[in-house]
Structure formats: structure tokens, C-alpha cells
N, C-alpha and C positions, 0 to 999 in steps of 0.2 A: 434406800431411804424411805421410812415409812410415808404415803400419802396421806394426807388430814382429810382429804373429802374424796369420796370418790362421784362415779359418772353419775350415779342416783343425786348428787346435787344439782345436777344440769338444770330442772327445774326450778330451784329455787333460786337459781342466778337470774332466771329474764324475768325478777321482781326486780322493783327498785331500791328494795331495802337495803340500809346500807350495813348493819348487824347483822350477821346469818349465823344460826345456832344450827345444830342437828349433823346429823350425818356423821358425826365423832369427832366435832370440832365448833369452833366458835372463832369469829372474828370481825374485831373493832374494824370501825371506818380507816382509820390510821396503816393497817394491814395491808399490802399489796394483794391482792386477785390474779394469782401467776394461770393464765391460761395456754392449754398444751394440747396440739392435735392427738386423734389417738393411732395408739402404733399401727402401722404401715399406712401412715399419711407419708406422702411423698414431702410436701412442706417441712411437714415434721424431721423427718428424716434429714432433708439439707441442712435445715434450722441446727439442729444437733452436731452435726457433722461438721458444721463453718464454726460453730462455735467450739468444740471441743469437748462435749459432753458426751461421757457413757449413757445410753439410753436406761439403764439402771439405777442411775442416779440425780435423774431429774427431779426435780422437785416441780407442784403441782395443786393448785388446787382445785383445778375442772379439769375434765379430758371434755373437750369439743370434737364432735364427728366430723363438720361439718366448715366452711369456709363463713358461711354466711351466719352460723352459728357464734362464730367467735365473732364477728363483730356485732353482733345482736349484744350477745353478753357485756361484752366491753361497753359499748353504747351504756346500757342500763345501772353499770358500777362504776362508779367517780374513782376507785381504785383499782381498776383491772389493769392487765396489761397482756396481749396475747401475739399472733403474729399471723399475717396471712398474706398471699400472692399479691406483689402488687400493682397485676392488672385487677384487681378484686375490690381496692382502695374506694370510699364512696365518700360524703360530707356527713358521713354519720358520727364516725372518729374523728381520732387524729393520727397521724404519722409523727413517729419520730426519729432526728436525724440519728444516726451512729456516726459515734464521730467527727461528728459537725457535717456530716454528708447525707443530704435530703435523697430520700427513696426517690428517684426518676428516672424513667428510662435511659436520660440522657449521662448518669452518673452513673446505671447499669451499663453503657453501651462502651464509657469510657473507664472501664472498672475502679472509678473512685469510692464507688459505691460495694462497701464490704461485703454485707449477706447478697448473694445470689446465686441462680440456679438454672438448668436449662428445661426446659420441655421436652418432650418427647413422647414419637409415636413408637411404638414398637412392636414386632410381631416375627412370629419364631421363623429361623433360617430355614428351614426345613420343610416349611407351608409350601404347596401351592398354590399362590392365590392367584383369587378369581380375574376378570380380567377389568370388575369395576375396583378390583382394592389396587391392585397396579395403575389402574389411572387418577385414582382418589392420592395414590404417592407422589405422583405427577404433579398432582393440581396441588399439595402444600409447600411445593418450591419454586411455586409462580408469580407472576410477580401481582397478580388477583388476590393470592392467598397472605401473600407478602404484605398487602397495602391495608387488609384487614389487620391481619397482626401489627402493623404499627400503630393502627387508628384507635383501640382497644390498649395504648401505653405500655407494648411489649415491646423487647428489643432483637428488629429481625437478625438472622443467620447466614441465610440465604447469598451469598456472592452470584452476582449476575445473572439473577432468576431469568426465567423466559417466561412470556408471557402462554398462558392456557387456553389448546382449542379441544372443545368439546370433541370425541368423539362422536359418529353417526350413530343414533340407535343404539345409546349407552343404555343397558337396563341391568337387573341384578339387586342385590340385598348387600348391605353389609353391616356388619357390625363393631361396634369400640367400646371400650370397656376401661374404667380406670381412675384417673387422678380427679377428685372436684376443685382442682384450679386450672386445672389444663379445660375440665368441660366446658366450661362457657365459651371458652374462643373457640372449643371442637363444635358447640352449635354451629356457632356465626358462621365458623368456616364452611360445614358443612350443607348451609342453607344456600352459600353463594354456590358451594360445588351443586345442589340442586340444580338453582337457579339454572345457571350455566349448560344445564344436558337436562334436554325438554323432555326428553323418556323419563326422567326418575321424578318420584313423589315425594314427600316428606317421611312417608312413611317406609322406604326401600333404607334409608340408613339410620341405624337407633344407636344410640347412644347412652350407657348406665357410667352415671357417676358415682362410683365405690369406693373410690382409693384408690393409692397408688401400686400400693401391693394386688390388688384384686387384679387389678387391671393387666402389671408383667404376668399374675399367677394363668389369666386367661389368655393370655397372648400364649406364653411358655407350652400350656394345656391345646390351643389350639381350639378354646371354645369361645373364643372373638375372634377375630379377625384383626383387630390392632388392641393394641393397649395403652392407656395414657399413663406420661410417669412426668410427677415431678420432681424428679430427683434424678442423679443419674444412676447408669444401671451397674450393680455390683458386678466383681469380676467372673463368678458364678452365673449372671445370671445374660452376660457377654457371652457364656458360648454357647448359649441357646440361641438368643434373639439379637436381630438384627435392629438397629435405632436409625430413628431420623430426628435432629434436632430440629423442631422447628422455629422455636427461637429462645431470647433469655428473658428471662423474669427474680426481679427483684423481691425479696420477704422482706416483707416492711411491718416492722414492731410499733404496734396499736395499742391508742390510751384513752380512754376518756375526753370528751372534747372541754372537760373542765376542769381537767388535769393540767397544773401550768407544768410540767416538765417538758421542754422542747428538744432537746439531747440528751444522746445517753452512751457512755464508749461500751466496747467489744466486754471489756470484766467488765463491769460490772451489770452486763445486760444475763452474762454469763450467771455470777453470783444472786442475781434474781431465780434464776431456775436451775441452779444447786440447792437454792431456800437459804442461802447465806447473808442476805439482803431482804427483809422483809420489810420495810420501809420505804417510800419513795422518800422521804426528807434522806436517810444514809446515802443517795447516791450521790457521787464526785463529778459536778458538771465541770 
């Protein structure tokens, strides 16, 4: 399906105008602003996958690189509607229910909650890795790393973590590479795994947030040392690398916070990005 804007509009979304011309298209305030990560977002990918859509067939009128991107834009457009991680969720938007089922952890945990997706570190079977990335695997199934990830509105995995002791004299470099919904909790995490083992600096574990695809491609490659995915990993791409879930995370569908629609079901969230539904007044609350 042909797209009416492409990523050269990104610009002109963080105005606040509510009529945008150019780019090979035009549209009223009345128009829906269907916002869509770009290919190999891990988001992206779930998002598609839970819903039932060919990735060929999306419909579109921004590609967002970026997590924080997409709510920037939403924020600014009384019509937008886009989708992102929702430990990512801030009082900038709004959320809306699917289904009459509010994006929460606690609706992620007890799967009332339709869109969701897991995390994941991953890194190729066939590494040897070093001896701080074997304990850095350690330390995300503790009950340290655990207490972060639930405090941050994720929903942990982990069955009867133990708790993490530093080893003596932990030093070394490592690196991750990957998903921008997974990075922010790989900071946090990361900062406690510092804290934690007095040898290492902020600067021994870096961290690039690229996407979800970047992230397996450099795990698969062996030119990180983990990779972040959020989405899970195709069957292809299983018998290279090995996965750790580290916990679940819900995609929560973002609106304008002056947007009165407060639900919205599975079609017709669908039929918004097939391009079938260009209206918010069409949809069937």
C-alpha cells in the first residue's frame, strides 16, 4: 500500500500545526496521524505480529526511529495515534485501553492485557564469553535486578531469583547492543550491576541503542556481546542465539492527551494501520 508521507515528514510532525501539506500529501485535523516504528524495531515487529498484519501492508503516515520520538510527535498532534513500550509511558500522552483492558503491568502479568511482548538479552551460542558477561547473566536473574524491573512497570519472569553477590575483583569491558525499549531498563540495570562490583566504572559497559534488529544482527555477528530484542526471536534466528527473558512488557497504543477516545478493540486498532479507518469519529467504542 502506497505511503502518503514518508520519514522526511518527521520534521514537520514536532510542529504543532494541525494541517501538514508537503511531502506528497495533505491532511485535515479530522485525519488520524497513524504512527509506525521503522522496520526492525522490535516494538514494531510485536505490534504487527499480535495484530495480524503483513509488514507490507501497513499503513502509515510517519516512520518514528525512535521510542521517545513517537511520543514527542503524538504529544504535539491532537490526531496522532502511535504505539510504544509500556515501561516508556510518561504524563505526556495518553494510553488507551484495548478492549476495555488498561496497559498495566498488572493486566500484562495476568494476560488480560492483549498486546504484549517479552524482552530479551541475547547472544550467540557459540561465544565465549568473557567471564564479566557470564556474571552480568547472573546478575539479570536476581532478585537486584528483579526489584529494578518491576519498579520501572515491567512485568518480571524470573521464578525464585536468588539474590547477587559480587564477585572479588570483577573487571573487564562489555558491551549491548540493540532494542530502544529494552535500553533504558539495560541502563538502570546496568548502573546497579556497576554499583554492585567496586572494580567496574560506568565506562567498562556501553551500551548503543539501535534497534531490535541491530542489536540480534550484532549478537548473531559476535560484534557485542549481548543484544537487546523486543520481540521474540524468529525461528532462524534460535539457532544461532541463545535468549534470556528478562521480563514482559506491554505496547500501549498512544493518543493525544486531548483526544477524548479512551478505548479502542483489537479491529479496529487493526484497520487504523491497514489505512481502513482514517477517522477517529469511525471507530466502534
Amino acid at each position: 500500500m502506497k505511503k502518503i508521507l514518508t520519514i522526511l515528514c518527521t520534521i514537520l510532525l514536532f510542529t504543532s500545526a494541525v494541517t501538514l501539506t508537503g511531502c506528497g500529501g495533505s491532511q485535515s485535523e479530522k485525519d488520524i496521524m497513524v504512527i509506525s516504528r521503522e522496520a526492525g524495531s522490535g516494538t514494531r515487529g510485536a505490534f504487527e505480529e499480535i495484530l495480524d498484519i503483513e509488514a507490507e501492508d501497513v499503513y502509515y503516515d510517519l516512520i518514528s526511529d525512535k521510542t521517545n520520538n513517537v511520543m514527542t510527535a503524538v504529544a504535539g498532534n491532537k490526531w496522532a495515534i502511535g504505539y510504544i513500550s509500556l515501561g516508556s509511558v510518561n504524563d505526556t500522552i495518553k494510553t488507551l485501553k484495548i478492549e476495555g483492558v488498561a496497559p498495566t503491568a498488572e493486566n500484562v502479568s495476568n494476560n488480560s492485557y492483549p498486546i504484549a511482548r517479552p524482552f530479551l538479552v541475547v547472544h550467540n551460542k557459540d561465544a565465549q564469553l568473557s567471564q564479566i558477561a557470564e556474571d552480568f547473566k547472573l546478575f539479570l536473574s536476581s532478585t537486584q535486578a528483579q526489584a529494578i524491573i518491576s519498579e520501572k512497570g515491567y512485568v518480571v519472569t524470573t521464578s525464585e531469583p536468588q539474590s547477587y553477590t559480587a564477585a572479588p575483583g570483577m573487571s573487564g569491558t562489555l558491551s549491548i547492543n540493540g532494542s530502544t525499549s529494552v535500553g533504558p531498563l539495560m541502563v538502570s540495570l546496568a548502573a546497579k550491576y556497576i554499583e554492585l562490583n567496586s572494580g567496574l566504572s560506568v565506562n567498562d559497559i556501553t551500551i548503543e541503542q539501535t534497534g531490535s534488529g541491530s542489536g540480534i544482527t550484532a549478537a548473531t555477528n559476535n560484534t557485542s556481546d549481548f543484544g537487546m530484542s523486543s520481540r521474540d526471536l524468529k525461528t532462524e534466528e534460535e539457532t544461532a542465539l541463545e535468549k534470556i527473558t528478562i521480563c514482559m512488557d506491554g505496547i500501549a497504543v498512544i493518543v493525544n492527551k486531548d483526544n477524548t477516545i479512551e478505548n479502542i478493540s483489537l479491529s479496529n486498532l487493526k484497520s487504523i494501520y491497514l489505512g481502513d479507518i482514517r477517522k477517529f469519529s469511525e471507530i466502534e467504542n
